[in-house]
C-alpha positions as semicolon CSV with decimal commas, in nm:
position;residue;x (nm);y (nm);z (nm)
1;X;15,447;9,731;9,520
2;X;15,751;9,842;9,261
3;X;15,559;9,620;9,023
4;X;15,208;9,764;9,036
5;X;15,354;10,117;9,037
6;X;15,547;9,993;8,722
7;X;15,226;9,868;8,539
8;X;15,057;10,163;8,607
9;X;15,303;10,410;8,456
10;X;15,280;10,143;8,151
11;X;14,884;10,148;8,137
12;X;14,844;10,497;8,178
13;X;15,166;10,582;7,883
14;X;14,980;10,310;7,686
15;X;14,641;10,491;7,691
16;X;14,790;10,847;7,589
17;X;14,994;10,709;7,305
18;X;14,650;10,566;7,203
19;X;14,446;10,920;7,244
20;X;14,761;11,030;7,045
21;X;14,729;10,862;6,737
22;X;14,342;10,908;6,752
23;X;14,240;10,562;6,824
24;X;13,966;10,706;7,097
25;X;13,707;10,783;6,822
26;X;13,753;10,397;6,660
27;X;13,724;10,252;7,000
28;X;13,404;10,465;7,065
29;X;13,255;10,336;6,727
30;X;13,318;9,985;6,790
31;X;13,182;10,019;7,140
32;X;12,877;10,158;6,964
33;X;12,848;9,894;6,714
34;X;12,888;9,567;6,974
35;X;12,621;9,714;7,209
36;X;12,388;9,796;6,903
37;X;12,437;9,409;6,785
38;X;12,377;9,316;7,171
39;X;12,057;9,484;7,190
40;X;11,924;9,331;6,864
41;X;11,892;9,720;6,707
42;X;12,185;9,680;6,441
């Protein structure tokens, strides 16, 4: 239980030093791109 508790503090400190130093909007835009390719439209 100390150990899930433990990731979770990680995973959720990893994803706001991430929204920190911007990375949301390159994440988005790759997202966008792979599901364009997927689809056949890019």
């Amino acid at each position: 239980m100390k150990l899930r508790i433990f990731l979770l503090i990680i995973a959720a400190l990893s994803v706001t030093f991430g929204a920190w130093r911007g990375e949301g909007d390159a994440m988005y835009n790759k997202a966008v791109r792979v599901c364009m390719e997927c689809i056949g439209l890019g």
